[in-house]
N, C-alpha and C positions, 0 to 999 in steps of 0.2 A: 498638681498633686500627684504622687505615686501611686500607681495599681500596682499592688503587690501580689495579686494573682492571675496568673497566666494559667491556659488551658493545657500547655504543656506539663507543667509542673507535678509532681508527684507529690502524694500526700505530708509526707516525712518534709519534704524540700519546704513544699505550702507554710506546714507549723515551722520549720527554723526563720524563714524569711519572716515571717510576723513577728517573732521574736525579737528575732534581731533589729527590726524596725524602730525600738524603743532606745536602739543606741546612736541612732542617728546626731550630728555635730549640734548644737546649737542654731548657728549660721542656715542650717538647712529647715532648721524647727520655727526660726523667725522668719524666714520668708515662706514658709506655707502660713504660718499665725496671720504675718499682714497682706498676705492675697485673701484671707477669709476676713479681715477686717475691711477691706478694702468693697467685696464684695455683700457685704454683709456676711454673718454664718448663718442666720436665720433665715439665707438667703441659696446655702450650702442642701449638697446632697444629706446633710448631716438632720435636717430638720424633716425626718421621715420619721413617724413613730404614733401611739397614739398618746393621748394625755391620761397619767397615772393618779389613779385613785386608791388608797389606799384601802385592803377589804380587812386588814388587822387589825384590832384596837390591841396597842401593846401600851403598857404604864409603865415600863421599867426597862433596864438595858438590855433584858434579854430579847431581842427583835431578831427578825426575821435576814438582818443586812449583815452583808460582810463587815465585821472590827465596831463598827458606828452605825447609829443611824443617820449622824450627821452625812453631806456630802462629803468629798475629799478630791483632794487636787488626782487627775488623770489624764487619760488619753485612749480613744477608740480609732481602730483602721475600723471604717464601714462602709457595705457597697464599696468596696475597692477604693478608701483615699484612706488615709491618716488624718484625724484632729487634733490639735493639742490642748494643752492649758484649759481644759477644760472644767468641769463639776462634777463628779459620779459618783450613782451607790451601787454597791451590788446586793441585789435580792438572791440570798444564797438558798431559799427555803423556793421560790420560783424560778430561780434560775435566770432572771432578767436583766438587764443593765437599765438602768435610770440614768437622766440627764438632765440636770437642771436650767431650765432656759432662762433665756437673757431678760432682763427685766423690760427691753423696748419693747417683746415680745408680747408678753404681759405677765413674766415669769411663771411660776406653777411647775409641773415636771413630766418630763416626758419618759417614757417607757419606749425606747428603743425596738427596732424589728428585731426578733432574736437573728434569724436568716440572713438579715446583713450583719451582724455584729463579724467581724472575723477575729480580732485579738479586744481585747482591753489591758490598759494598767492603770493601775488605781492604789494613790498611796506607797510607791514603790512596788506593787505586787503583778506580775506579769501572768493573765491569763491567754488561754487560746482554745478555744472552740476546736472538738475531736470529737467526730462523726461515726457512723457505724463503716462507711467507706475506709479514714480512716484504719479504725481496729474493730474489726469483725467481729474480736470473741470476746470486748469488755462488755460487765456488765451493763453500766452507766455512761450517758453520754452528755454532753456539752460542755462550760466551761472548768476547766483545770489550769491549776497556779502551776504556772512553771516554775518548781521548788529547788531544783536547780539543775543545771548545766554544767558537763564537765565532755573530756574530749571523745569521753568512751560511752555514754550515755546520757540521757535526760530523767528525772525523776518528776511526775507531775502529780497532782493531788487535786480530787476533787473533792467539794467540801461540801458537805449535810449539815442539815436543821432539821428539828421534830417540832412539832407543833402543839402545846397543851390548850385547852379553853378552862378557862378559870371565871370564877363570878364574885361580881363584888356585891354588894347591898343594891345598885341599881343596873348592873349591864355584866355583860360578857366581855373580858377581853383575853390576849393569849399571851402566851410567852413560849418563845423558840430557845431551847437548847440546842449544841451541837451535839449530830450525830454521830455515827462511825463514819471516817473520810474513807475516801479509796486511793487506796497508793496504785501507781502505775509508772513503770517502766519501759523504757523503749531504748533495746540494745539488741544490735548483732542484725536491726530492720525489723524486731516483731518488739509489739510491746505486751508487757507481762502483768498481770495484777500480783501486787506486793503485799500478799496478808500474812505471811510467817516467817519463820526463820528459813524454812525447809525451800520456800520458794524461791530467796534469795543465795540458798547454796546450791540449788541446780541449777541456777544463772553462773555461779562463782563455784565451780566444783575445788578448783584449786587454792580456793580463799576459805575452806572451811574451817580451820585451827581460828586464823583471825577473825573469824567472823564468831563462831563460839567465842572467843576470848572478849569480842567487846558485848557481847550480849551480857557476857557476866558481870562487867566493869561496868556497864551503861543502864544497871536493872532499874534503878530511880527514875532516869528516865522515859525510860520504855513505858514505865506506868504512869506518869506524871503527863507526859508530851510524848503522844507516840509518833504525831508528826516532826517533830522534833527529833526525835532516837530515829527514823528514817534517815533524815537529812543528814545527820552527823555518822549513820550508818556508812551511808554512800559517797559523803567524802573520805573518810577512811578507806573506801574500797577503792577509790578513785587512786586514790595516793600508793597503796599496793601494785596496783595494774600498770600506774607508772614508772614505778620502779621495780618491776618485774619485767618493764619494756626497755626499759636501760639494762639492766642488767644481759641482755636477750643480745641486745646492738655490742656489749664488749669483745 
């Protein structure tokens, strides 16, 4: 199996290398699957955690989980290996990864050590565990989606839940709304929190016209999907910086 973390490594290096983990061949993904079949996985570093009980009574979709409360197809580096093909949720209002264990086991589910978690993906969505070490001067820390990827920066986003307590005729149960996410950016080696417009032109001094102009074009969704109006932000900026870098090489 891979250790993707070495003591040398620097932080910034740490989160791309996990990242990238997730694009690893096929051919490399089915021979780690059948060395953990082979060996059992319940038999793996992977089966470290405690068993999860659920302390929410929620009746409706709004739960405490990332998208579902269903499981969803994924994958965790933990304690330094990769698993794949596996079952996960993520507890976005706790902060935990969930694991659904094997039925030989006696199925039921596991709640993961957060300390070993190093990346997860889940559903197509890439997260990565970002420490105070890290970035010093974010407010918030643990897991953030790696929202996206381009050659001149990462934008990552971590996401909130609030918790109501509601009552029916015989019990309490709750319902999780999403909170405000926190945008976060890492460019130039510092990463920045992304909460305005102002934040993202003293990143981009020289992209200010453009960046006004889609603020104006994109106001629907800025209110509708403001992690959305991010993401589409910073592709657009992405696409300026490259062709201001072509332009630069004529």
């Amino acid at each position: 199996m891979l250790n993707f973390f070495k003591a040398a490594l620097t932080p910034l290096v740490s989160l791309a290398v996990i990242s990238v983990s997730y694009g690893q061949d096929q051919a490399q993904i089915s021979y780690y699957n059948s060395f953990d079949n082979n060996v059992g996985i319940e038999n793996t570093g992977l089966y470290q955690g405690v068993i999860y009980t659920d302390k929410y009574r929620t009746i409706n979709e709004n739960t405490q989980f990332f998208q579902t409360r269903e499981f969803q197809d994924g994958s965790v580096c933990y304690d330094g290996q990769c698993y794949y093909d596996l079952e996960l949720r993520y507890d976005v209002y706790e902060d935990e990864v969930l694991l659904r264990l094997a039925n030989n086991v006696g199925g039921g589910t596991l709640r993961l050590i957060k300390d070993y978690v190093e990346s997860f993906e889940i559903d197509g969505h890439n997260f990565v565990k970002i420490l105070p070490a890290d970035a010093p001067l974010l407010g918030t820390y643990g897991f953030y989606e790696v929202a996206l990827e381009s050659a001149s920066f990462t934008l990552y986003i971590k996401y909130a839940k609030k918790n109501f307590d509601r009552k029916d005729r015989k019990s309490i149960y709750y319902e999780f709304l999403d909170g405000p996410s926190e945008n976060v950016l890492y460019y130039n080696g510092d990463f920045t929190i992304i909460r305005s417009k102002k934040d993202i032109v003293s990143l981009f001094p020289d992209l200010k016209r453009e960046i006004d102009k889609f603020y104006n074009v994109a106001r629907g969704l800025r209110k509708s999907n403001p992690d959305g109006f991010r993401i589409s932000l910073m592709k657009r900026i992405e696409i300026l910086l490259s062709q201001k870098a072509n332009q630069s090489e004529k």
